[in-house]
C-alpha positions as CSV (number, residue, x, y, z in Angstrom):
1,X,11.3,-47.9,-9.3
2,X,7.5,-47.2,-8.2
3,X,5.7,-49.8,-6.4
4,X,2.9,-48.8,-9.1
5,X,4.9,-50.1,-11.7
6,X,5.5,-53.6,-10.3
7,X,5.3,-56.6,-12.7
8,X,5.2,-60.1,-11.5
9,X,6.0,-63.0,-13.6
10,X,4.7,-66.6,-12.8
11,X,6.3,-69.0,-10.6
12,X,8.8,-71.2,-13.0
13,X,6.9,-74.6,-12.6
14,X,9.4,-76.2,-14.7
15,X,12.4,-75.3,-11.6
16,X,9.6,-76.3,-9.7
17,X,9.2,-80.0,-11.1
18,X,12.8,-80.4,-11.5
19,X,13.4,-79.7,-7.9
20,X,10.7,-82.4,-7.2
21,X,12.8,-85.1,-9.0
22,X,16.0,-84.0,-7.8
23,X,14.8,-84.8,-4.0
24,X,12.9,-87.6,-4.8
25,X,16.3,-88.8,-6.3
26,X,17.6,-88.4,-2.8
27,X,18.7,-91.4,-0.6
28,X,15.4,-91.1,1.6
29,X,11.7,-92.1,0.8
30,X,10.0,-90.0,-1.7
31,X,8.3,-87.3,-0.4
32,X,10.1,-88.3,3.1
33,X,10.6,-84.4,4.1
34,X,7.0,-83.9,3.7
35,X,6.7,-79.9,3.6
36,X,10.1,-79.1,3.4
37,X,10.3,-80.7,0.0
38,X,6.9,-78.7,-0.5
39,X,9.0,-75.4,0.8
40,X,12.3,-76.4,-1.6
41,X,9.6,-76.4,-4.5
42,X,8.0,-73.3,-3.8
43,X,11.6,-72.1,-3.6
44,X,12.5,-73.2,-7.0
45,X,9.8,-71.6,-8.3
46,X,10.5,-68.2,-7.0
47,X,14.0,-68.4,-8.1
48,X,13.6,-70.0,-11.3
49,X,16.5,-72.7,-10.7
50,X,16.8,-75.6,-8.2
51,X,20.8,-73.9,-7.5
52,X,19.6,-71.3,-4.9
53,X,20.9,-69.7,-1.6
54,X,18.7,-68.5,1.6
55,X,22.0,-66.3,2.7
56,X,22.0,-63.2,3.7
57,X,18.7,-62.4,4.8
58,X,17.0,-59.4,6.4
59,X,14.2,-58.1,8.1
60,X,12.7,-55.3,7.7
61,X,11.1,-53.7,10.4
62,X,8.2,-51.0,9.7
63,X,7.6,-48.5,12.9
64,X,4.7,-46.1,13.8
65,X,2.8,-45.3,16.4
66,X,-1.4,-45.3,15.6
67,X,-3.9,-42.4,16.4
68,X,-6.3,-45.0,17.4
69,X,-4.7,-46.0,20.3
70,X,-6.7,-42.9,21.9
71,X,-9.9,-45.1,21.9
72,X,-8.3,-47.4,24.2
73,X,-7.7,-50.4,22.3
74,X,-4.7,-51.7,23.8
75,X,-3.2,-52.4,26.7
76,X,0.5,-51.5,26.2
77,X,1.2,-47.8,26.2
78,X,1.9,-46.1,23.6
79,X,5.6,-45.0,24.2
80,X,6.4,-49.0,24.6
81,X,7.1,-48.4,20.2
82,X,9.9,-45.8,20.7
83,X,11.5,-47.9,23.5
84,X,11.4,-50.8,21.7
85,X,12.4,-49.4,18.5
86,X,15.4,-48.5,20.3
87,X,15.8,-51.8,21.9
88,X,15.8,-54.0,18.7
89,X,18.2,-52.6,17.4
90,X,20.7,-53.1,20.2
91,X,19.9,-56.6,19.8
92,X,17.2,-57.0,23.2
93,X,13.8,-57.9,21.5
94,X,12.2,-61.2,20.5
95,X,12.8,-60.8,17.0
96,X,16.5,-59.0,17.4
97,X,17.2,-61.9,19.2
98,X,15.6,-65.0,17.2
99,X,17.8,-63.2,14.2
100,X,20.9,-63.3,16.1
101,X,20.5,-66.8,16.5
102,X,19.3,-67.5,13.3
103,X,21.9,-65.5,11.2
104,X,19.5,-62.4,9.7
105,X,20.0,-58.8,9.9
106,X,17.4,-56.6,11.4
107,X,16.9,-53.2,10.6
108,X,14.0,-51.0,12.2
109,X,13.3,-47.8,10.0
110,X,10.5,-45.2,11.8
111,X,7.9,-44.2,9.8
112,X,5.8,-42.4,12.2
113,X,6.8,-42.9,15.6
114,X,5.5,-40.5,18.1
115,X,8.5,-39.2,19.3
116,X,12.3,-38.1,18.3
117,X,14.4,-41.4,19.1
118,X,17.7,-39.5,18.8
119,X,19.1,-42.9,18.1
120,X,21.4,-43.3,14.7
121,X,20.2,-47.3,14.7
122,X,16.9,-46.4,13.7
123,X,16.5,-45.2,9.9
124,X,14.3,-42.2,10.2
125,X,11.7,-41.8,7.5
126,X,8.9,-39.5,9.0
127,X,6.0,-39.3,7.2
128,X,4.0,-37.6,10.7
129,X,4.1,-38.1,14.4
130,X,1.7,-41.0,14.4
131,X,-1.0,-41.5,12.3
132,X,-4.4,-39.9,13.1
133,X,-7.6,-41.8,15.3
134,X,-9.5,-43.6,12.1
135,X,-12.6,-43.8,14.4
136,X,-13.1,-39.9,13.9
137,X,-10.9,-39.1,10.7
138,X,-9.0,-41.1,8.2
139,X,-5.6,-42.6,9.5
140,X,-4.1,-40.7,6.8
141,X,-4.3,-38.9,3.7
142,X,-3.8,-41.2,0.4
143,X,-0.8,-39.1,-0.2
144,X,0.6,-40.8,3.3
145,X,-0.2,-43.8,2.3
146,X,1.6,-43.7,-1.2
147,X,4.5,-42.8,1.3
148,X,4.6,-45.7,3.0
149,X,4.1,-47.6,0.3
150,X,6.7,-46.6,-1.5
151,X,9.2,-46.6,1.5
152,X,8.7,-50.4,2.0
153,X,9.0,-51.2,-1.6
154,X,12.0,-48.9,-1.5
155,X,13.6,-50.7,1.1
156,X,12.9,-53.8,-0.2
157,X,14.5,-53.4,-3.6
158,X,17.6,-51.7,-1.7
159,X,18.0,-55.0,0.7
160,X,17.7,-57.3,-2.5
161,X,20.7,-55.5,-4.5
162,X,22.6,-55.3,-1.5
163,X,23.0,-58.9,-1.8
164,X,20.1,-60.3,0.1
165,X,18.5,-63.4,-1.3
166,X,15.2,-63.4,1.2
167,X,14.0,-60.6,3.4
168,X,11.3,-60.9,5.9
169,X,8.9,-58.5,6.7
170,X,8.3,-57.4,10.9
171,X,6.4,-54.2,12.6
172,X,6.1,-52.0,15.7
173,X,3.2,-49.7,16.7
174,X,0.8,-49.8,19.8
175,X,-2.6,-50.4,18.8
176,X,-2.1,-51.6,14.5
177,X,-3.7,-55.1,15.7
178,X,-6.7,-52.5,15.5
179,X,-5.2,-51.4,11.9
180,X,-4.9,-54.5,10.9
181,X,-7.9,-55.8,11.5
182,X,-10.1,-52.8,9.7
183,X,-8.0,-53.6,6.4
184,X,-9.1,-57.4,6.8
185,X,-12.5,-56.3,7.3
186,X,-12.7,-53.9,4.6
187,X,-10.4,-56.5,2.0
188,X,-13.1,-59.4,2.8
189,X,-16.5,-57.9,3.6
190,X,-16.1,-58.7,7.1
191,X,-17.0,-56.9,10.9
192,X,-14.8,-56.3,13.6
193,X,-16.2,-59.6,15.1
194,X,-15.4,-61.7,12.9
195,X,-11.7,-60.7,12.5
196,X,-11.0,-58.6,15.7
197,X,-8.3,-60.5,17.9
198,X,-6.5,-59.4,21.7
199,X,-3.9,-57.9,20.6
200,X,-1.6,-56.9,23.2
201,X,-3.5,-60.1,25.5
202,X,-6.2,-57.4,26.2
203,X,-9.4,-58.1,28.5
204,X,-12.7,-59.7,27.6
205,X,-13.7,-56.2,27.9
206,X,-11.4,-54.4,26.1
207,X,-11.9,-56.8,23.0
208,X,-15.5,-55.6,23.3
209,X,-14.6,-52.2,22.7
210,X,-11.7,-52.7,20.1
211,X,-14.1,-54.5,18.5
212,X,-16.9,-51.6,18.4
213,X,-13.8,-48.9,17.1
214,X,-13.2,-51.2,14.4
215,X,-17.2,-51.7,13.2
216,X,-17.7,-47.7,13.9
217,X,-14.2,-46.8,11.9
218,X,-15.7,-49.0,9.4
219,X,-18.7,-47.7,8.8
220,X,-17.0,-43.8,9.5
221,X,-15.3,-45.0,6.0
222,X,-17.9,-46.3,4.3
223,X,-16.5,-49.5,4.3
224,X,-19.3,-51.6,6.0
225,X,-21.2,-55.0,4.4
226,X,-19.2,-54.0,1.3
227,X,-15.7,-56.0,0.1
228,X,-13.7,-52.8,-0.7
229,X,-10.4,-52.8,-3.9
230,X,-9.0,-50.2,-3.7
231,X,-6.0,-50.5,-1.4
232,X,-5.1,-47.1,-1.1
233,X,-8.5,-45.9,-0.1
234,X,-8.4,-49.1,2.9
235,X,-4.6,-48.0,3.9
236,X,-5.7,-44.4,4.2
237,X,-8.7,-44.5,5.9
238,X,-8.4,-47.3,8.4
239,X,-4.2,-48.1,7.9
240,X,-1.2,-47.6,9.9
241,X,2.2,-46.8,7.8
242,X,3.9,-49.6,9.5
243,X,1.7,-52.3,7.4
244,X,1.4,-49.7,4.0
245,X,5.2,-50.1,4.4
246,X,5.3,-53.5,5.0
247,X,2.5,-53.9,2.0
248,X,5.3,-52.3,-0.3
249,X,8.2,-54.2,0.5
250,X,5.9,-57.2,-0.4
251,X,5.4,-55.8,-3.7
252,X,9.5,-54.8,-3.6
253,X,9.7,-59.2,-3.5
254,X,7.6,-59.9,-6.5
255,X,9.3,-57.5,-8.4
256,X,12.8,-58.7,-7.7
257,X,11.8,-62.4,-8.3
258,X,12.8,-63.0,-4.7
259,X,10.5,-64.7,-1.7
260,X,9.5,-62.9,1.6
261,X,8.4,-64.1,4.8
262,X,5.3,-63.2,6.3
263,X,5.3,-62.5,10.0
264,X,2.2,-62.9,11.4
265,X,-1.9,-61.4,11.3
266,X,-0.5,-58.0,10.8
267,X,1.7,-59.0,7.6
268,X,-1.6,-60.9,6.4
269,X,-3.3,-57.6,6.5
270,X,-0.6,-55.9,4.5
271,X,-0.6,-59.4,2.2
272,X,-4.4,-58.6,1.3
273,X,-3.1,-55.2,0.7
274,X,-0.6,-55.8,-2.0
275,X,-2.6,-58.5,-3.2
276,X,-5.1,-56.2,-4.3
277,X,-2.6,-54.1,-5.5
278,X,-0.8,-57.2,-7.6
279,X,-3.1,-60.1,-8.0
280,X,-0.7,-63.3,-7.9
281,X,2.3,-61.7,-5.4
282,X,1.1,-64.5,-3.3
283,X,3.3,-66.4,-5.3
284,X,5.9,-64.7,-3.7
285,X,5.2,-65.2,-0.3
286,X,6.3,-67.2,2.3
287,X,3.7,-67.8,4.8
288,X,6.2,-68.5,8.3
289,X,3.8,-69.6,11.0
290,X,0.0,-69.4,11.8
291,X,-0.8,-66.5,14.5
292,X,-2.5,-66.7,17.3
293,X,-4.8,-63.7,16.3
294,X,-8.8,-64.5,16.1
295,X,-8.7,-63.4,11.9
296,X,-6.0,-65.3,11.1
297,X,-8.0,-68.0,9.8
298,X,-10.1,-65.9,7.7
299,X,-7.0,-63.9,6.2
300,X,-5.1,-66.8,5.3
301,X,-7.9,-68.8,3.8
302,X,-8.8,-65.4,1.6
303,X,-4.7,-65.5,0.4
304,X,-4.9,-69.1,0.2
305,X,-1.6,-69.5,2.1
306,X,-0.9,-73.0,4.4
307,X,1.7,-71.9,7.2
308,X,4.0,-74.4,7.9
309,X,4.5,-73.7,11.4
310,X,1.8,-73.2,14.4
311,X,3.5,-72.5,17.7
312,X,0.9,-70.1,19.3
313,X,3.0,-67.3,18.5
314,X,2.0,-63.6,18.3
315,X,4.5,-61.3,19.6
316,X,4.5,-59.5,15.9
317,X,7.5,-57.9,15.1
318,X,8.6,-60.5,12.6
319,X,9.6,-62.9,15.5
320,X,7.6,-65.8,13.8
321,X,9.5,-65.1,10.4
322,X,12.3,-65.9,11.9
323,X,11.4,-69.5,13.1
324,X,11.0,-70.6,9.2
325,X,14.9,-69.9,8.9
326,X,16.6,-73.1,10.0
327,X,13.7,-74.9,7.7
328,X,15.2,-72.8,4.4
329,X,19.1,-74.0,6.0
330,X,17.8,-77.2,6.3
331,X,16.6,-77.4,2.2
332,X,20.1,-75.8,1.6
333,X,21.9,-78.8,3.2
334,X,19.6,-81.4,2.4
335,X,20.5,-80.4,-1.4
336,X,24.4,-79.8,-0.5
337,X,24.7,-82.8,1.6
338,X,22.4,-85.4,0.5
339,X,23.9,-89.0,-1.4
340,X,21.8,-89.7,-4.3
341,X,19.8,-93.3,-4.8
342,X,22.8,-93.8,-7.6
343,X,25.7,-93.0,-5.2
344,X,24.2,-95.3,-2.3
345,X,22.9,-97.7,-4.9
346,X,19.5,-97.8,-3.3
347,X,16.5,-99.0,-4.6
348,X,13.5,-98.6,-3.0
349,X,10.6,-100.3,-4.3
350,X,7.1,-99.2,-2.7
């Protein structure tokens, strides 16, 4: 499959409905979970029944290292995505370990890491050492970016018929909070200002500059004052492959009639990207937590997603994905477990 050739269908409302009545015919006030009944529904939807499972799982993990980071945007170096590509894998990162606890595979796969890992953990997918520094050149060619695109979608349709019933999407790559943030920009019509966050907890100073790369890569592109649609054209000139990647394997969702979790602002970039691409494959997302990042706000409101958790995270990597997990094992009990008003004999009267 192409991720050109993906075809959404509409979330089943009638699944959607019947998964309403069959909690509010739980032994518990009506609407008493608040939004995990809201979560179970949105569920049902993407599944098309109310008879669902949230096991296996997997995250997908997109790494590259970004050309910008020669501007001076961040303030981790940039060999910290090797390492930690490494690291993940053996179980020693946030997300690696969130997953551990929270029963879902991880799997990092390089697409442009600056460096040979040597490491069999890793699946190696190359498309160049790094991308190139968008403030002088574009990121990458559009060939480069079909690349990653395809990869993610790719490795999101291979994790869903290996078994998986939900795969979340996570990166790695010093300095794609700069990435990121051009794509919002150029999606929405916006300047670095507006959607420019710290990143890697960067000064007051720093910002200042990241801030100027962004509005000069902008306008380097063309991209300034103007709401830009094509996707490819944003992922090429002012992308990283880690979120064209993670873009796909949104697409790689909607296709297979499965959800995804969101991570944080990075994955909202990549949402805006394959929303572009597939208008609607919002349906299909599952919008984990509310970063910390500054353009959160502004990305979320322009994909008209609600996260259900805000916990000041924003370590990236998919960490924040994971934290929705015990909420979908929670649905899965609550539907296992739960009497009915007929079994208890309740009846509530409001």
């Amino acid at each position: 499959m192409n991720y050109n050739d993906t075809k959404i269908q509409p979330l089943a409302y009638d699944a959607m409905k019947q998964m309403q009545l069959k909690l509010d015919n739980l032994a518990k006030p009506v609407k008493g979970l608040g939004r995990l009944e809201e979560l179970a529904d949105h569920l049902a939807g993407i599944y098309g029944t109310t008879t669902f499972n949230v096991k296996p799982r997997k995250c997908l993990v997109f790494a590259a290292d970004n050309g910008v980071v020669k501007e001076g945007v961040s303030a981790s170096p940039q060999k910290i995505t090797a390492i930690q590509a490494v690291n993940m894998m053996k179980g020693h990162t946030a997300v690696a370990a969130l997953a551990k606890a929270y029963e879902c595979d991880v799997q990092v796969y390089d697409l442009g890491i600056n460096a040979d890992l040597h490491s069999p953990l890793v699946k190696e997918h190359k498309i160049s050492y790094s991308t190139k520094d968008m403030l002088i050149e574009p990121a990458m060619t559009r060939q480069e970016a079909a690349q990653a695109l395809q990869f993610g979608f790719a490795m999101g349709i291979k994790a869903f018929k290996e078994g998986n019933e939900v795969i979340a999407i996570g990166e790695l790559g010093m300095g794609n909070t700069t990435a990121a943030s051009a794509i919002v920009a150029a999606v929405l019509g916006k300047t670095g200002e507006e959607v420019a966050g710290r990143g890697s907890n960067i000064s007051d100073e720093r910002l200042k500059h990241k801030v100027d790369v962004i509005n000069r890569s902008l306008a380097r592109a063309g991209f300034t004052n103007q709401k830009i649609d094509d996707a490819l054209k944003i992922l090429s000139e002012v992308g990283a492959y880690e979120l064209g990647a993670m873009a796909g394997a949104i697409l790689a969702a909607g296709a297979m009639h499965k959800p995804v979790l969101l991570d944080g602002f990075l994955s909202y970039s990549a949402a805006l990207l394959a929303n572009l691409m597939v208008p609607g494959i919002t349906d299909y997302m599952i919008p984990t937590h509310k970063s910390k990042e500054h353009g959160s706000q502004i990305a979320l409101g322009a994909l008209k997603l609600y996260p259900y958790i805000d916990i000041d995270m924003c370590v990236g990597e998919g960490s924040g994905a994971m934290m929705i997990l015990p909420w979908l094992d929670g649905i899965k009990s609550v539907l296992d477990n739960m009497n009915t008003l007929q079994e208890m004999d309740f009846n509530f009267i409001p």
